[in-house]
C-alpha positions in Angstrom: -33.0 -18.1 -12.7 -33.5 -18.2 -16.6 -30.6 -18.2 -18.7 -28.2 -18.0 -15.6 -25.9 -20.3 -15.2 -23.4 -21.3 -12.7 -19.7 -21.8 -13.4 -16.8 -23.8 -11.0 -13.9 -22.1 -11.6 -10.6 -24.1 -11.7 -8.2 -22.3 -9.4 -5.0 -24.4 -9.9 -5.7 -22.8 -13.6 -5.2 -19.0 -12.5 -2.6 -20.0 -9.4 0.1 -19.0 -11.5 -1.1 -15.7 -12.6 -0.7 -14.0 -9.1 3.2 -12.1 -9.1 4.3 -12.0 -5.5 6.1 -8.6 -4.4 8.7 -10.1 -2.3 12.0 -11.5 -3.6 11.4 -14.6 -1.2 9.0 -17.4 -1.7 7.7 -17.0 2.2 5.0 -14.1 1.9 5.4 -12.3 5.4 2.3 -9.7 6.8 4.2 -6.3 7.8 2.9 -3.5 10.0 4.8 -0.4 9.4 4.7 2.9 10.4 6.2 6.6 9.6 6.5 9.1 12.4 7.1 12.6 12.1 7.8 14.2 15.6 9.8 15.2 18.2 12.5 13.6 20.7 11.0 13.8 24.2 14.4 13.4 25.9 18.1 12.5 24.4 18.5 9.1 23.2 19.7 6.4 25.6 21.9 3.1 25.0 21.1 0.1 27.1 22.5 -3.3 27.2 19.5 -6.5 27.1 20.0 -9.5 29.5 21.3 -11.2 26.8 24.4 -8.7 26.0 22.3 -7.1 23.5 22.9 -3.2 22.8 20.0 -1.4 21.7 18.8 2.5 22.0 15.6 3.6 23.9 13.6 6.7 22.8 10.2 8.6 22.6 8.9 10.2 20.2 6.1 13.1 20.7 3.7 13.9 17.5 1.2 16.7 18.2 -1.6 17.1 15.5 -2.4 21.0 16.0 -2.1 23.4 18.2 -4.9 22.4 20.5 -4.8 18.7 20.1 -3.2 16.0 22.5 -0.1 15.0 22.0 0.6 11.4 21.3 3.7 9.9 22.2 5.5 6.7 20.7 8.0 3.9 22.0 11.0 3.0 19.8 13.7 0.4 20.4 16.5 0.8 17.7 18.7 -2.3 17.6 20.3 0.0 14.7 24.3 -0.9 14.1 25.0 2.6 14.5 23.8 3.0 17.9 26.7 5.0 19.2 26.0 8.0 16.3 22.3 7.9 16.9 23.3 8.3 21.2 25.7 10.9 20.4 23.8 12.9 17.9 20.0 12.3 18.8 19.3 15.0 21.2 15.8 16.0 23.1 13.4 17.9 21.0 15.4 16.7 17.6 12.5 17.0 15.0 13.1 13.3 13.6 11.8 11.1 10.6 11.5 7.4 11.6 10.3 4.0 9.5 8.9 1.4 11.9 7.6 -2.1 12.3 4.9 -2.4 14.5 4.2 -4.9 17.0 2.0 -5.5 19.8 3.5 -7.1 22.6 1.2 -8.6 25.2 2.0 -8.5 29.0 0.0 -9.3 32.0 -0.4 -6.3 34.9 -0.2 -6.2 38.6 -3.8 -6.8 39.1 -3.6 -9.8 37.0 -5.7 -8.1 33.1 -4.0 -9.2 29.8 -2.8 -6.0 28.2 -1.0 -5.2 24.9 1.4 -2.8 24.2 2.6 -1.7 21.0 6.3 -2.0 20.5 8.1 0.0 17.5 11.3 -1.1 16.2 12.9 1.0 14.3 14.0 0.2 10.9 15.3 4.1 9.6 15.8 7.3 11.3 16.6 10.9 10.3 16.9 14.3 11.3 14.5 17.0 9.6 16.5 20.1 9.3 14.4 22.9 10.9 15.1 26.6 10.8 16.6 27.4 14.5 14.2 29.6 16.7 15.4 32.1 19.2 15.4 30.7 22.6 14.4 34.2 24.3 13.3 37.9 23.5 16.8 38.8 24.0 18.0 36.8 20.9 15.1 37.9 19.1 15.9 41.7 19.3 19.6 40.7 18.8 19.0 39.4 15.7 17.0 42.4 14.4 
C-alpha cells in the first residue's frame, strides 16, 4: 500500500451536518402506501371492544385485463366515518394513502402468521365517466 494512507474520521465533527425531515426530534420509520382501485362492497361502520368506531373496507386493484386481482384491507378510524359510510358505495373507484403494518397472529393449527393491516390516513373518490349498465341504455343513448 504505497502512498495510501488511512484516515479516522471524527464523527461527532460531521453529526451536526445531517438536517432531519421531521419537525420532531424523535425520527419515526413509516411504511406507506397509495392504492388506486375499487370498493369490493359498501363501506361498513363497526364499534371496537373498547367503544371505538371505526370503518371496515376492501379495496380491489387489478393490474390488466388478464392479471389477478389483488385485494387490500383498510380500517379507517377517520373522524368523518359517518360521510365515508354514507357515501362510499361498492365498486367506488377510490384514492387511498396508507400506513402499513403487519400484524402477527397465531392460526388454528397453531403457525405464526402475519397479516398486513392498512390504516387509512386519506381517501377520495376518482370521478370516472358513468358506463351504461345494459345494451338497452347503450342504444338509448345513441
Amino acid at each position: 500500500m504505497i502512498g495510501s494512507t488511512l484516515k479516522t474520521i471524527n464523527v461527532r465533527k460531521f453529526a451536526g451536518a445531517a438536517r432531519s425531515f421531521s419537525s420532531s426530534s424523535v425520527t419515526r420509520d413509516v411504511a406507506r402506501m397509495t392504492i388506486i382501485g375499487r370498493l369490493g362492497a359498501d363501506v361498513e361502520k363497526h364499534t371496537s371492544v373498547n367503544g371505538r368506531d371505526y370503518a371496515r373496507y376492501n379495496v380491489a386493484v387489478n393490474q390488466g385485463r388478464d392479471s389477478e386481482t389483488s385485494w387490500y384491507h383498510v380500517v379507517s378510524f377517520d373522524s368523518n366515518l359517518e360521510y365515508l359510510v354514507d357515501n362510499y358505495k361498492k365498486g367506488n373507484l377510490v384514492y387511498i394513502e396508507a400506513t402499513a403494518s403487519l400484524q402477527p397472529f397465531t392460526t388454528a393449527e397453531g403457525r405464526r402468521v402475519g397479516s398486513l393491516q392498512l390504516v387509512q390516513r386519506n381517501i377520495q373518490k376518482i370521478a370516472t365517466p358513468r358506463q351504461p349498465e345494459s345494451r338497452e341504455e347503450v342504444e338509448a343513448e345513441a
